[in-house]
Structure formats: structure tokens, C-alpha cells
C-alpha positions in Angstrom: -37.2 -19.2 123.6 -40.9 -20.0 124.9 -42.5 -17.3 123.9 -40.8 -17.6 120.3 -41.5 -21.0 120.0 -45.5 -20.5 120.8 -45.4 -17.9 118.1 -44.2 -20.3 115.4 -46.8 -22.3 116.4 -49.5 -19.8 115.3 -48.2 -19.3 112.0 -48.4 -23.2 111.5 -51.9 -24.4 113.2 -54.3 -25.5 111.3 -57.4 -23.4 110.7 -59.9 -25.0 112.3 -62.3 -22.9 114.3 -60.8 -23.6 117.7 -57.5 -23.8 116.5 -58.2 -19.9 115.1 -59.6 -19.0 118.1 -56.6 -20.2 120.2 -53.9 -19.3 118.3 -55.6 -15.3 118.1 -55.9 -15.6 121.6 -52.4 -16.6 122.4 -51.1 -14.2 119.7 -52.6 -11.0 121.3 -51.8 -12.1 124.7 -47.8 -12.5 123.8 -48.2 -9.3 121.7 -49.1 -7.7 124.8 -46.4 -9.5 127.1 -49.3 -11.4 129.2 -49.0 -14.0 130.7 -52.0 -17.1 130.8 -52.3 -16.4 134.7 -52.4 -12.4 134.0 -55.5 -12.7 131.2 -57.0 -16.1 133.3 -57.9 -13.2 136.4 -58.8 -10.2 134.3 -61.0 -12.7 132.3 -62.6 -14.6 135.2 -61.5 -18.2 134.5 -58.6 -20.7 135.4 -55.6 -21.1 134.1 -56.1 -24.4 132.9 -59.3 -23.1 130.8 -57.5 -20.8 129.2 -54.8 -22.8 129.0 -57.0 -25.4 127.0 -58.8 -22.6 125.0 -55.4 -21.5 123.3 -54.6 -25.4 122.4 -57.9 -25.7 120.2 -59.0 -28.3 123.0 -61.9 -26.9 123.8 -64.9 -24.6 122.4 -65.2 -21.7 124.3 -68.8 -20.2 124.9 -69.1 -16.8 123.1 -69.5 -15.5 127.0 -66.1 -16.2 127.9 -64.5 -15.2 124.6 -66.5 -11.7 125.0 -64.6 -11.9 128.8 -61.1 -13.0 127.2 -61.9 -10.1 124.5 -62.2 -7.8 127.1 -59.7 -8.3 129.6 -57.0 -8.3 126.3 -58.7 -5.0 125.3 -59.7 -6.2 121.9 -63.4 -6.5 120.1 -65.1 -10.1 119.8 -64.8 -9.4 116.2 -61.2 -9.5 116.4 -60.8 -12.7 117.4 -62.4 -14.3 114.4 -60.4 -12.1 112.0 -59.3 -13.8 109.1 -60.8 -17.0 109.7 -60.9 -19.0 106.6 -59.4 -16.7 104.5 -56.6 -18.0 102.2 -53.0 -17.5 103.4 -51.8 -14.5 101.4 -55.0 -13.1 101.8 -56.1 -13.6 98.0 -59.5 -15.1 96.9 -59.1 -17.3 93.5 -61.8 -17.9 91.2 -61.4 -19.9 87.7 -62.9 -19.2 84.8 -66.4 -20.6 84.9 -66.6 -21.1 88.7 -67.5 -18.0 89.9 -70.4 -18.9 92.9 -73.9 -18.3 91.3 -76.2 -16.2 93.5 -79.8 -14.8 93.3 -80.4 -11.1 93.2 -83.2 -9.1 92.7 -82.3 -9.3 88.7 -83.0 -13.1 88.5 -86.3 -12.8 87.7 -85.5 -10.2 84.9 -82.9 -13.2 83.7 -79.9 -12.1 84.3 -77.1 -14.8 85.9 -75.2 -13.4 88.2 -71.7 -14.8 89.7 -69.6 -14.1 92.3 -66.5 -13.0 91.8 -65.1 -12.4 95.0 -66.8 -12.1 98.5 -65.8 -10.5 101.7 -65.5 -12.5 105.2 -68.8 -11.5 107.4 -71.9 -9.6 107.0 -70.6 -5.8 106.3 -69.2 -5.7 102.5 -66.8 -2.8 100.5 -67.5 -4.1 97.5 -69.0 -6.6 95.3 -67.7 -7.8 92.0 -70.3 -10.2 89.6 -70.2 -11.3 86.5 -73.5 -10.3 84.9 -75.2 -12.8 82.1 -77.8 -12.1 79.4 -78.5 -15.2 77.6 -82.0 -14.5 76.4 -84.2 -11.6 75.7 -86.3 -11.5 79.0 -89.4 -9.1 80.0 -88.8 -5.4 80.6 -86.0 -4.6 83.5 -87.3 -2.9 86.4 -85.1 -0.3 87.5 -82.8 -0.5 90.4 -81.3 1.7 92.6 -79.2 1.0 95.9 -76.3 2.2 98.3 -72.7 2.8 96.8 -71.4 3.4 93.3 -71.3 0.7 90.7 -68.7 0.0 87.8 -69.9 -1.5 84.6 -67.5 -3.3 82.2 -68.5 -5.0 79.0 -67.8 -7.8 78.0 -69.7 -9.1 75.1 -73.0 -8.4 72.7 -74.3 -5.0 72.6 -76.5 -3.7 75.7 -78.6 -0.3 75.9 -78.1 0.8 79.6 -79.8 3.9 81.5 -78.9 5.7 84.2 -81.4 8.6 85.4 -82.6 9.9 81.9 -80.0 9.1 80.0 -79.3 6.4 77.8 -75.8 4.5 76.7 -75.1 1.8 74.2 -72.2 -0.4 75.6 -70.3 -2.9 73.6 -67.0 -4.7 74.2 -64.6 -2.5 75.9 -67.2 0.1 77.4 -67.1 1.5 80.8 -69.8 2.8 82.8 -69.8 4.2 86.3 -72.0 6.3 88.1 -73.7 6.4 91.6 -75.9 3.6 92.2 -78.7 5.7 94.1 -80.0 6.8 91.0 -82.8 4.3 88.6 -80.7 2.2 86.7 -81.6 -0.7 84.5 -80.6 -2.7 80.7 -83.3 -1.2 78.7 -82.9 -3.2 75.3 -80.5 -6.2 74.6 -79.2 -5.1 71.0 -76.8 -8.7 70.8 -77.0 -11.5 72.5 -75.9 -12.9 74.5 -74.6 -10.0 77.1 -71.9 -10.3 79.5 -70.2 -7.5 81.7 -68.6 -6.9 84.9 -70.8 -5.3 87.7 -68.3 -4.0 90.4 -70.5 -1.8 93.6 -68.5 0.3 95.4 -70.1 1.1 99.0 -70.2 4.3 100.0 -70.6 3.2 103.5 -70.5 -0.1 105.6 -73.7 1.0 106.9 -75.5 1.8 103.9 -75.8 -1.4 101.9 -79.0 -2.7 100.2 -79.4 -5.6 98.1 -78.0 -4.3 94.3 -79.0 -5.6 91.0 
């Protein structure tokens, strides 16, 4: 009945750092039938550290959660796993409040927003919503890791990709591999909007997009 009742504690702490840390901690030591004492001597620390660590009463260095990583046979990484991401795991945006960020297309004017983000520094993909307000100096061309979905959304856009040239209105798709020169070459109506969705390849290979 212990064990069960620290479980349903996990699935109700809050979400602070400490509390995350903890309740991962305790989590993965149940799930491998440890006891505190058990991962307190493969880790190298009391009891009652430990003991305070999977409470949220204390911060732990990051040298004794790479010690408590390894004696429960898990990566650092794992331990902050889902922290701060949204119970169910789904990110909501409403319409107009997408976070604004600055690309290497800013200075050509587009706007770009956010859409959606992943937790940490490696990425699978990166959904923006893409503005055109005003017609701006030539586009340099860009090129980058992964392959990039274009959606439009509204006004009329020419768009090239390697040598060849596409007109997209409302409704038109592009998609294609991102390693090749890409770029708007003329805004036909304004203003533009359209969905830029990258697709990495690799989490290895990423470079800053458009």
C-alpha cells in the first residue's frame, strides 16, 4: 500500500523543478523495485538526502543527480523529461498568439511565429507562421538541414526552389528538401501568409532555417 500510495503522489505533485526532479526520481526507483537505502549506496549519499531530494525539499547539485542517474541506470536527460510540458502532452496556441521570433528572414521582412516548440535544445520539427506585410528588398536565398512544408495561406507569392519557379496562392502546397537555395522571389498580392513546417532529417543536423 506504500509503494502505491507514493505513486499517486507523482501523478499529483506540482511541477515545480524540485518537485519534477523528485517525483522522476522516486518513480524510476519504484519502477525498478529499489528501495531509498538501495539507490542512497549505489549513489554515494544518505538516506536522508535522498530521502529529501524525492520530497522537492532540496535542490540537488547536477553532481549528485548525474550519481542518482547512474546508480538507477538512466541518462541525466531523463530525469528532466517532460518538465513543463502540459499534462496530455499537447502545446496550445490561439489564434494571434503564436510566440514571435527572429530568423535570419527578419531582415528580409518576413514575421515569423511560433507555432509550436519542442522541450530542449535538439528539435524534429518546427512549425511558423510566415508573414509578408510589405514589399521588402530582394530575398536572399536560404538553404538548411531537413525538409520544409510550405502551406499558403493568403495573397499570391512566387517561390523558388533550385531553378525552378512556383506561384502559390491559397490552398498551395510546397515541399521539397531544404538543402537546396530557396527563397520568395516576388510578392504578387499582399499581404502573404503561409505555413512553414521543417522537418529535420536528423537531430544532429540542424541549422538555423528561414
Amino acid at each position: 500500500m506504500k509503494e502505491n500510495s507514493e505513486s499517486v503522489f507523482i501523478e499529483s505533485a506540482p511541477k515545480s523543478l524540485e518537485k519534477h526532479l523528485g517525483n522522476t526520481l522516486r518513480h524510476i526507483r519504484l519502477e525498478n523495485g529499489l528501495t531509498i537505502a538501495e539507490v542512497a549506496e549505489r549513489a554515494s549519499i544518505s538516506r536522508g538526502m535522498l530521502s529529501k531530494i524525492e520530497n522537492g525539499l532540496t535542490s540537488p547539485s547536477l553532481e549528485k543527480l548525474e550519481q542518482l542517474a547512474n546508480a538507477l541506470g538512466v541518462t541525466l536527460s531523463k530525469l528532466f523529461h517532460d518538465y513543463d510540458t502540459p499534462k496530455g502532452g499537447a502545446q496550445y496556441v490561439k489564434s494571434g498568439e503564436g510566440m514571435e521570433v527572429v530568423r535570419r528572414g527578419t531582415k528580409c521582412g518576413h514575421t515569423y511565429h511560433l507555432l509550436a516548440y519542442d522541450q530542449g535544445p535538439q528539435k524534429l520539427f518546427e512549425p511558423f507562421l510566415i508573414s509578408l506585410e510589405e514589399q521588402g528588398e530582394i530575398f536572399a536565398p536560404f538553404e538548411h538541414h531537413g525538409t520544409e512544408f510550405i502551406y499558403m495561406l493568403e495573397g499570391q507569392l512566387e517561390y523558388t526552389v533550385g531553378d525552378e519557379l512556383y506561384v502559390l496562392e491559397p490552398g498551395d502546397s510546397l515541399t521539397f528538401n531544404a538543402e537546396q537555395p530557396h527563397r520568395p522571389e516576388n510578392i504578387r498580392q499582399m499581404p502573404v501568409r503561409y505555413l512553414a513546417i521543417i522537418f529535420y532529417n536528423s537531430l544532429d543536423n540542424q541549422a538555423e532555417s528561414d
